[in-house]
C-alpha positions as CSV (number, residue, x, y, z in Angstrom):
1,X,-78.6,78.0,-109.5
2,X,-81.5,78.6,-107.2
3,X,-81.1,81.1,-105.4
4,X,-81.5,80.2,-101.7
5,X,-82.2,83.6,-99.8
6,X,-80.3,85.1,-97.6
7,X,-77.7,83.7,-95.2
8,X,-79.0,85.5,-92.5
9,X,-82.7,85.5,-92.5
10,X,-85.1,87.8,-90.5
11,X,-86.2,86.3,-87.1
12,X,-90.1,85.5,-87.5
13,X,-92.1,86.4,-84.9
14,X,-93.5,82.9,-83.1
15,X,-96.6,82.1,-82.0
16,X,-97.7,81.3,-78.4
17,X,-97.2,77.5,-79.6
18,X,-93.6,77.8,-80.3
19,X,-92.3,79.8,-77.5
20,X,-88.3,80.0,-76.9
21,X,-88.8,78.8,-73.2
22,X,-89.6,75.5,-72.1
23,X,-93.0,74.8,-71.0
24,X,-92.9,74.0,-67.2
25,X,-94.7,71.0,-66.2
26,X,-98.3,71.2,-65.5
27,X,-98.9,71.2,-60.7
28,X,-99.7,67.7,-60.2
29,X,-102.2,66.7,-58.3
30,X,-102.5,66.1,-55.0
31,X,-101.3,62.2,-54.1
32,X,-100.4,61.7,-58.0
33,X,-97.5,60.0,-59.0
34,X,-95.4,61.9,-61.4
35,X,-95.4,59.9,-65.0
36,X,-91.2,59.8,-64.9
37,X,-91.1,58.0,-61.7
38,X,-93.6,55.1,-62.1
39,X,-92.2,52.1,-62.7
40,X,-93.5,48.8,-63.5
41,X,-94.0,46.3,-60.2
42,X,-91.4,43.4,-60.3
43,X,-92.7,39.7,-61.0
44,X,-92.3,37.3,-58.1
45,X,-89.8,35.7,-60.3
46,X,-87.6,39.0,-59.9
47,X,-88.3,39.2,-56.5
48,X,-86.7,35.7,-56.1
49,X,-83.4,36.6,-57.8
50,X,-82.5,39.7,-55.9
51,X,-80.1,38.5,-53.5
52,X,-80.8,39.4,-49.7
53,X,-78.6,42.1,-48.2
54,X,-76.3,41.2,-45.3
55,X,-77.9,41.2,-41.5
56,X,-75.9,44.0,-39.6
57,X,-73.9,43.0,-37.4
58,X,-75.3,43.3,-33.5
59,X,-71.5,42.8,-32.0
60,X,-68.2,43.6,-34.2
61,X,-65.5,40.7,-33.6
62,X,-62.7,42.2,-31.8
63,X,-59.4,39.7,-32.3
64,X,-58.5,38.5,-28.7
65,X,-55.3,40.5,-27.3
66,X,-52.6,38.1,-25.1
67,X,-53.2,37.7,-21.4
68,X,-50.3,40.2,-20.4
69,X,-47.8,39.0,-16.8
70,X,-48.9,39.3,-13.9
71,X,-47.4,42.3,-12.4
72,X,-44.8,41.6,-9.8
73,X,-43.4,38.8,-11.7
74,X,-39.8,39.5,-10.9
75,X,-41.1,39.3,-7.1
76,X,-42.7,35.8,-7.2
77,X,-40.0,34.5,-9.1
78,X,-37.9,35.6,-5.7
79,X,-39.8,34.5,-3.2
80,X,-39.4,30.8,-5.5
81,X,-35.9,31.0,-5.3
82,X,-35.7,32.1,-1.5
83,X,-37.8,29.5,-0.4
84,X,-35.9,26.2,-2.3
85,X,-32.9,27.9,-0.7
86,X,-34.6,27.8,3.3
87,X,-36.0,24.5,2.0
88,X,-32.3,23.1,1.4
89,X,-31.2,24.4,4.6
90,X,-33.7,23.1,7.0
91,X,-33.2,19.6,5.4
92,X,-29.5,20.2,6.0
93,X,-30.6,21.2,9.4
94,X,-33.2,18.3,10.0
95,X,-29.9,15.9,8.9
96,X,-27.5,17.3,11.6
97,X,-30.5,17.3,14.4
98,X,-30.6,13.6,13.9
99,X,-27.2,13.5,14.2
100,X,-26.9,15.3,17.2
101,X,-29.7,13.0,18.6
102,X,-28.1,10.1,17.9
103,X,-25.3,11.6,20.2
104,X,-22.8,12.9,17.3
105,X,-21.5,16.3,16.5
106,X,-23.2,18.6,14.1
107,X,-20.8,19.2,11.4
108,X,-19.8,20.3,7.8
109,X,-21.2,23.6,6.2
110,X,-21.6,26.5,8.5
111,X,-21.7,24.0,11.8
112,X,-18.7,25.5,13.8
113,X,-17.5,23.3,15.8
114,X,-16.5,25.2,19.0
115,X,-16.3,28.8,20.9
116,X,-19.5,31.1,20.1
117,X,-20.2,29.1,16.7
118,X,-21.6,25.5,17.6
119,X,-24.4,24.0,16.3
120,X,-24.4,20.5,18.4
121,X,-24.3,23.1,21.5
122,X,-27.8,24.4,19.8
123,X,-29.5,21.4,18.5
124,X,-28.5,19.9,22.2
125,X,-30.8,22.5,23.9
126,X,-34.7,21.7,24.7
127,X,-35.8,24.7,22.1
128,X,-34.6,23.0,19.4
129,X,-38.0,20.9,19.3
130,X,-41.0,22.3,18.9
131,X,-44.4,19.6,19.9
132,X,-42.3,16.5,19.8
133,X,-40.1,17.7,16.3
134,X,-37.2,19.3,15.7
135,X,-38.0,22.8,15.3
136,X,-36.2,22.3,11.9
137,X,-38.2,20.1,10.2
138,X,-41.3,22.9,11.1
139,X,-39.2,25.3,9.4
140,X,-39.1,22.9,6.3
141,X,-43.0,22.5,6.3
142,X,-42.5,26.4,6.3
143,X,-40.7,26.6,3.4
144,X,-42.5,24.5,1.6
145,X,-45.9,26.1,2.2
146,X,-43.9,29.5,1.3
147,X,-43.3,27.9,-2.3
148,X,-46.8,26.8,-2.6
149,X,-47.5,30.7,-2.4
150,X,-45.5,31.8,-4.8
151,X,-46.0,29.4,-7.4
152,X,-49.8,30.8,-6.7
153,X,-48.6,33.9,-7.4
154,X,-47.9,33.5,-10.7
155,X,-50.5,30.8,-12.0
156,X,-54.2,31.6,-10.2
157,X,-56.4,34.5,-10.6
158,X,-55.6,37.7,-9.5
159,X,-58.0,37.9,-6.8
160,X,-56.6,34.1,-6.3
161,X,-53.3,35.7,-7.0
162,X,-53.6,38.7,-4.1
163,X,-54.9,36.0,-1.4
164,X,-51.9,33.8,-1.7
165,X,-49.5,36.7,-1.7
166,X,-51.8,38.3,1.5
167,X,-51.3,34.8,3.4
168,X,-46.9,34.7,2.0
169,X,-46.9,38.0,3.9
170,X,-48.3,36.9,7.4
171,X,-46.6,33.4,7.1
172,X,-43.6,34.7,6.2
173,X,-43.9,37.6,9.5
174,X,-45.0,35.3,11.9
175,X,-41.8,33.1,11.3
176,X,-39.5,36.0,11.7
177,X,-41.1,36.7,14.8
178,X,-40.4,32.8,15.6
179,X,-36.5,33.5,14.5
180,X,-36.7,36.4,17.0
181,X,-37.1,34.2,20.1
182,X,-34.7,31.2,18.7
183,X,-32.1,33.8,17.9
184,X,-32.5,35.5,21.8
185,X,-32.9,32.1,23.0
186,X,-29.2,31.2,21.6
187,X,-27.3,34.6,22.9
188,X,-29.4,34.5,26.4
189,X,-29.9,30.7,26.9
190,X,-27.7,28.6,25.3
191,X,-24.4,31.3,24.6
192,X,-23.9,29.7,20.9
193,X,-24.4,30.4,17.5
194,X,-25.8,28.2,15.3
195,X,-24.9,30.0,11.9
196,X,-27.4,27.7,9.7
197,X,-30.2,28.6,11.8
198,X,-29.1,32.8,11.0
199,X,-28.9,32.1,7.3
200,X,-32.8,30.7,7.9
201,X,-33.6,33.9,9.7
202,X,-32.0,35.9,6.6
203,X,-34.1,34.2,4.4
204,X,-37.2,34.9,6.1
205,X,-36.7,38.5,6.1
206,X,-36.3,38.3,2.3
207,X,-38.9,36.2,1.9
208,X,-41.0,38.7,4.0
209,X,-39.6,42.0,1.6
210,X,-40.7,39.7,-1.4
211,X,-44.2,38.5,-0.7
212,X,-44.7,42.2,0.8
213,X,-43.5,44.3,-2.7
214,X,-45.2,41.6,-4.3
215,X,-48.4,42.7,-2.1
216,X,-48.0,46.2,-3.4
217,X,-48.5,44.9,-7.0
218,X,-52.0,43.5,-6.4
219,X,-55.2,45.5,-7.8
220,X,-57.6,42.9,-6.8
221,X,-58.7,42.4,-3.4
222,X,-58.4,38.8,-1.7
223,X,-60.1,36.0,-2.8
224,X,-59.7,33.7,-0.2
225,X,-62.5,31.6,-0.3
226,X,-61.7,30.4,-4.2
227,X,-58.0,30.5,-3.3
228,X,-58.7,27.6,-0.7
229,X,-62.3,26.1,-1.3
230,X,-62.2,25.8,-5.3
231,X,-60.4,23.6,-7.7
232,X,-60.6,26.1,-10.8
233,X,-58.3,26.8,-12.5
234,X,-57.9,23.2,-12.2
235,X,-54.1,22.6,-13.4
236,X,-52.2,25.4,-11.8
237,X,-54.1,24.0,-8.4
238,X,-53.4,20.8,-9.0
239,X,-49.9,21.2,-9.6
240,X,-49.2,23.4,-6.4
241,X,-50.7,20.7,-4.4
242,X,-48.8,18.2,-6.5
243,X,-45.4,20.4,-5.1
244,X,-46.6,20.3,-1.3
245,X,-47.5,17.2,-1.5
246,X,-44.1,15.9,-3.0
247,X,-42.7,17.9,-0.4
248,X,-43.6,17.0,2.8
249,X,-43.8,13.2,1.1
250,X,-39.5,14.1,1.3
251,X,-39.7,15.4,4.1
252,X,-41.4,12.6,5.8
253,X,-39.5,9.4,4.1
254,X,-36.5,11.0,4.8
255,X,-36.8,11.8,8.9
256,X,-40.0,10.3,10.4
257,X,-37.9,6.7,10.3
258,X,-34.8,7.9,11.7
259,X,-36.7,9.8,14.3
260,X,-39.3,7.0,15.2
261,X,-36.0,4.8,15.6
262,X,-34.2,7.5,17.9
263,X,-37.2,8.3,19.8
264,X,-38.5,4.7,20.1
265,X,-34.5,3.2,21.1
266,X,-34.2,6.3,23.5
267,X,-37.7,5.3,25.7
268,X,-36.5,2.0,25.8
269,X,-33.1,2.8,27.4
270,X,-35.1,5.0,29.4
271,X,-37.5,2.5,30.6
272,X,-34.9,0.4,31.5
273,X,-32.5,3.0,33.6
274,X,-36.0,4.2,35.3
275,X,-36.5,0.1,35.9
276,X,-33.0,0.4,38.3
277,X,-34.9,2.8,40.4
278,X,-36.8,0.4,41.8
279,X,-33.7,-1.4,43.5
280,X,-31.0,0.2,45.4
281,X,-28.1,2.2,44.0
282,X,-25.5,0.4,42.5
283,X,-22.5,2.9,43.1
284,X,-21.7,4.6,46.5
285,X,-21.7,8.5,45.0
286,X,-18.9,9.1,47.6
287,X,-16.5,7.1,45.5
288,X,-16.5,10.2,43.7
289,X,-15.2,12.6,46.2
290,X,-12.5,15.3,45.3
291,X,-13.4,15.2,41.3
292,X,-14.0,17.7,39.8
293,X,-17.5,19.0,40.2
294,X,-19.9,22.0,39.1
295,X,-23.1,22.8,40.9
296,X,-24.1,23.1,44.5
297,X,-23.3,20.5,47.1
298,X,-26.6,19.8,47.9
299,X,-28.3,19.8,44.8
300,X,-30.7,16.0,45.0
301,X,-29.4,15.0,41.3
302,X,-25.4,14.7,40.8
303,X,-24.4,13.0,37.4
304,X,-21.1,11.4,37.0
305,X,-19.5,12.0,33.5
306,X,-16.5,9.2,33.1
307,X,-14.9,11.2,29.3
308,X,-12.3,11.1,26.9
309,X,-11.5,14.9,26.0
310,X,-10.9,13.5,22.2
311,X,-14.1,11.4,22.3
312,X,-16.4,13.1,19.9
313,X,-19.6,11.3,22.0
314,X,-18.4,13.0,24.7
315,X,-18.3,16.7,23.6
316,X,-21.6,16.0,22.5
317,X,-22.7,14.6,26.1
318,X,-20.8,17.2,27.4
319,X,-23.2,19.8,25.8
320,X,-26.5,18.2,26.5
321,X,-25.6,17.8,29.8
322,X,-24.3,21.2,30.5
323,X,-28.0,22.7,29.0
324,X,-29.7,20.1,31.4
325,X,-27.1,21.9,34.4
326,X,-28.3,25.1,33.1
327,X,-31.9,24.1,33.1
328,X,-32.0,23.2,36.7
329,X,-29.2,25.1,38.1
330,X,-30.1,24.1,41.9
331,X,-30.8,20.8,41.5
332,X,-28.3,19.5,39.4
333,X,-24.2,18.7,40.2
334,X,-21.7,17.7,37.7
335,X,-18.8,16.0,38.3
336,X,-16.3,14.5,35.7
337,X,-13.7,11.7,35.4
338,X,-11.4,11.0,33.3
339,X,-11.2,7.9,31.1
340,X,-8.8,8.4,28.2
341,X,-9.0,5.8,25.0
342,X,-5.2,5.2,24.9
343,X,-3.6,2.5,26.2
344,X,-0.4,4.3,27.2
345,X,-2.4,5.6,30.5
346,X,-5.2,3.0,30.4
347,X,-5.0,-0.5,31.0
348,X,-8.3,-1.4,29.6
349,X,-7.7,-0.4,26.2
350,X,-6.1,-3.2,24.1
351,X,-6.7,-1.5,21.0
352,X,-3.9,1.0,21.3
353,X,-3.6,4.5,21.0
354,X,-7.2,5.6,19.5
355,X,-6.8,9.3,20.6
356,X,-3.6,10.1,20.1
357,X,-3.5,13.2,23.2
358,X,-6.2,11.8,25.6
359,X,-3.8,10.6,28.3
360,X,-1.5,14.5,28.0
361,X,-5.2,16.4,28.2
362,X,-6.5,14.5,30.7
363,X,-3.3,15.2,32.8
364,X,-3.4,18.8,31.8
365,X,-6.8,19.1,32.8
366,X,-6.0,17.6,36.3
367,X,-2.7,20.3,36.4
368,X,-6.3,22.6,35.4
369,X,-8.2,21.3,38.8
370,X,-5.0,22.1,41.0
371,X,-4.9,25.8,40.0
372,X,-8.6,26.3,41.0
373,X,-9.4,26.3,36.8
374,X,-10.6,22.7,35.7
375,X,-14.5,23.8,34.0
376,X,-12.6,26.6,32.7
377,X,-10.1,24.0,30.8
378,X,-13.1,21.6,30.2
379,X,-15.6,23.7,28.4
380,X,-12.4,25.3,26.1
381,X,-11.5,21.7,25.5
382,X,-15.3,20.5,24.6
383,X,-16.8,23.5,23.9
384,X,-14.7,26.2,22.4
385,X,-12.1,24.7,20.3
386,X,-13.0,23.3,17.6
387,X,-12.8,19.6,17.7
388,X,-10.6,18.9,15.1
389,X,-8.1,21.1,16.8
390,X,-8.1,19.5,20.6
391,X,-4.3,18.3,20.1
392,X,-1.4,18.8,22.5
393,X,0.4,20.6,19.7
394,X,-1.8,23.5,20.0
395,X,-3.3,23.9,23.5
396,X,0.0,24.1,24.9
397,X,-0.3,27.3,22.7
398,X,-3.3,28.0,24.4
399,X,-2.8,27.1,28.3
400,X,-3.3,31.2,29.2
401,X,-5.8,31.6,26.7
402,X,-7.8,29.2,29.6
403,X,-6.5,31.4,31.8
404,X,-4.1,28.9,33.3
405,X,-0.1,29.4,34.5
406,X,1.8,27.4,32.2
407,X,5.1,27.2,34.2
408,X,2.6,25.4,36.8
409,X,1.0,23.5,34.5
410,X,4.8,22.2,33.1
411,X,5.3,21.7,37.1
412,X,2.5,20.0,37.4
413,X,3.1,17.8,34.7
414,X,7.3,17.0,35.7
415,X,5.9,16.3,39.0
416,X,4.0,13.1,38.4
417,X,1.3,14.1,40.2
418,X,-0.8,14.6,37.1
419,X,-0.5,11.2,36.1
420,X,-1.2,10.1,39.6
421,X,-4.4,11.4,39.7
422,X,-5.6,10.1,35.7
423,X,-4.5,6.9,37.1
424,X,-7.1,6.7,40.3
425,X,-9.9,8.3,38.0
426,X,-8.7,5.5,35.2
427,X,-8.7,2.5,38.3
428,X,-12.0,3.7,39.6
429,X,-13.3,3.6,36.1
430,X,-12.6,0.2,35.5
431,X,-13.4,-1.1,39.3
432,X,-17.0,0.6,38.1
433,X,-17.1,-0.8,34.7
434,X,-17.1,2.3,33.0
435,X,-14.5,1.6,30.8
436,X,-16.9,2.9,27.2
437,X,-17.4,6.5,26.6
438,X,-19.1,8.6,27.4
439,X,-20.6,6.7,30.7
440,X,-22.6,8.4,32.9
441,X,-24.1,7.4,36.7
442,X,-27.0,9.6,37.6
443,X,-27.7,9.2,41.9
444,X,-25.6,5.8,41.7
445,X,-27.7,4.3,38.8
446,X,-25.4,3.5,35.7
447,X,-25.4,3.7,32.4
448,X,-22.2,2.8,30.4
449,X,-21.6,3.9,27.2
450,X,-23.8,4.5,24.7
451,X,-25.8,7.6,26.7
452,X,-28.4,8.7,24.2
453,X,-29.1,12.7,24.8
454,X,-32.8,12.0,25.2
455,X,-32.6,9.1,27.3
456,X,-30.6,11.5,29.4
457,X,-33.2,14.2,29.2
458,X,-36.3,11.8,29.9
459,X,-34.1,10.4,32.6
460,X,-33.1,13.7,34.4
461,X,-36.7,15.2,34.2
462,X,-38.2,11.8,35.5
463,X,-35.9,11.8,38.5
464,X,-36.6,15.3,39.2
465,X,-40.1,15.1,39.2
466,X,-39.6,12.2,41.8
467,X,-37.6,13.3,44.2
């Protein structure tokens, strides 16, 4: 075997050529390119196939969030609610005013119907109209104006939004302020209550509480120029208006014909009582004498009142009268007789006993006149009972409620002399042709049956201002 040396062999010394440490790279030169980094230029062809990287995006995307409530939701949707509820009432209001108009009484919900609760007693009174319109019908054009508001409050803008709710504030507050008046005018003036009319004022003040929180919940300031002079945003506008509109289009199909036909049948009647004026009286006014009578002796207008105390027509007369006494207390007299609707006292009724009681109450009220109290009896009877209740079952219950004696009224009564005097008022009737009620003679011009309350009114005023 060859022999191959030792296994460890003695390190040789190397030359300067071989050195154990790596050679370090000869300093460039200045603006050389090192050999490692150069690389060949691409070919247009490469150029071609690298793909183009992606143009930065100017404006991230940012997903769209959804539009949140308006604030005060919970508000708007009250003041919605409060005003369909005036709404209802003042159309309910608008209805009985006709009624009352047409001479009727005002009845169902609420109404009363005597004593210190008695809407015909308030609809009756000149304040009830307001420029030729029942002042309830302006509260429904309220009403509806305060729902246009709040439906604004919850579809427009919110500068839109705070302008609408600005104008449901003042609105709201100004007819408050209205309610103030009405509701002294009925204590002070008319001394009834028309309960209807205080559920509108309640309303109002809620109405005024909601659009004012809802005022509180508004960071815009008022727009009321694009609130009331622009069109966008065009569908919520458009169906506001749409809601007004459809409104007062009720409103109006439902009262301007029945007022036209009240107003336009009452100047005619007036025209024609004001047409006797140019002739001389028909009736001596001293056929009247010793009647019952209210107002002073020498006041220039006396009006004759020929009633039934169960006539309906006649408690309403009764009222409109009494507010036109009250309305000219020096120059107006009122005197009443009777003329019951039964045939057991009255010969000139031939359809038998239509009120049941009207020949006992007209006796009672004459026992009434002998004891110094007949206006006290009459406005009990037409005024504060309720109608449905003016039965001889129950006021001979109520005789000293009136304040009256009943052992002299049952006197009175046995006596005879009761029915003695019904019977000249009843014969005096008839001699005058007076026999419908209500009739009235105004200064010794008739007019029988069939008195409309604004006739009566037009009438009274047009005679005053002539004498």
């Amino acid at each position: 075997m060859a022999d191959r040396g030792p296994m460890n062999p003695e390190p040789r010394e190397l030359g300067p050529e071989a050195s154990a440490e790596p050679s370090s790279p000869a300093p460039a030169e200045p603006g050389a390119i090192p050999a490692s980094s150069t690389k060949a230029e691409p070919t247009p062809a490469e150029y071609e196939a690298i793909p183009a990287p992606p143009a930065p995006a100017e404006h991230a995307a940012i997903p769209a969030l959804p539009a949140a409530a308006p604030r005060g939701r919970g508000w708007s949707l009250a003041a919605l609610l409060l005003a369909l509820a005036g709404a209802a009432i003042a159309a309910y209001l608008v209805r009985e005013h006709i009624r009352v108009t047409e001479g009727g009484l005002a009845k169902g919900f609420l109404c009363g119907g005597g004593g210190g609760f008695d809407c015909s007693q308030v609809a009756s009174h000149a304040s009830s109209w307001l420029l030729g319109l029942p002042v309830a019908l302006w509260g429904l054009a309220f009403y509806i104006a305060a729902f246009g508001l709040a439906l604004a409050s919850l579809l427009l803008r919110p500068a839109e939004r705070s302008a609408a709710v600005t104008l449901g504030v003042t609105l709201a507050g100004a007819a408050l302020v209205f309610d103030a008046y009405l509701a002294w005018t009925m204590v002070t003036q008319i001394g009834a209550i028309c309960l209807n009319c205080v559920a509108t004022y309640g309303v109002n003040a809620l109405l005024v509480l909601s659009f004012w929180r809802l005022d509180r919940t508004m960071d815009e300031p008022p727009d009321y120029a694009s609130l009331l002079g622009s069109w966008r945003p065009l569908f919520p506008k458009l169906a506001i208006v749409a809601v007004a509109i459809a409104g007062i289009g009720a409103a109006a199909f439902f009262t301007w014909q029945p007022l036209h036909d009240i107003q336009s049948f009452a100047r005619e009647e007036t025209l024609d009582f004001l047409e006797q004026l140019r002739h001389p009286p028909e009736i001596d006014m001293t056929r009247f004498g010793g009647r019952p009578a209210r107002g002073p002796a020498t006041a220039p207008l006396t009006i004759v009142v020929a009633g039934d105390f169960q006539c309906s027509f006649c408690r309403a007369l009764a009222a409109h009268v009494e507010s036109l006494r009250r309305e000219h207390p020096d120059q107006i007299r009122v005197v009443f007789v009777n003329a019951p609707v039964n045939s057991d006292c009255n010969p000139a009724i031939k359809a038998g006993r239509e009120h049941a009681d009207a020949c006992w109450l007209a006796e009672v009220g004459a026992c009434a006149a002998e004891q110094g109290k007949f206006w006290q009896y009459h406005d009990y009877v037409f005024h504060t009972l309720p109608h449905p209740q003016v039965t001889r079952a129950l006021l001979e219950r109520r005789l000293t409620r009136i304040g009256l004696d009943p052992a002299r009224v049952e006197s009175c009564l046995a006596s005879g002399a009761a029915r003695a005097a019904v019977a000249r008022d009843i014969a005096l009737c008839n001699e005058l042709k007076l026999t419908g009620v209500p009739s009235v003679v105004i200064n010794g011009y008739p007019r029988r049956a069939g008195v409309y309350p604004q006739m009566l009114r037009s009438v009274v005023h047009a005679m005053l201002r002539n004498l």
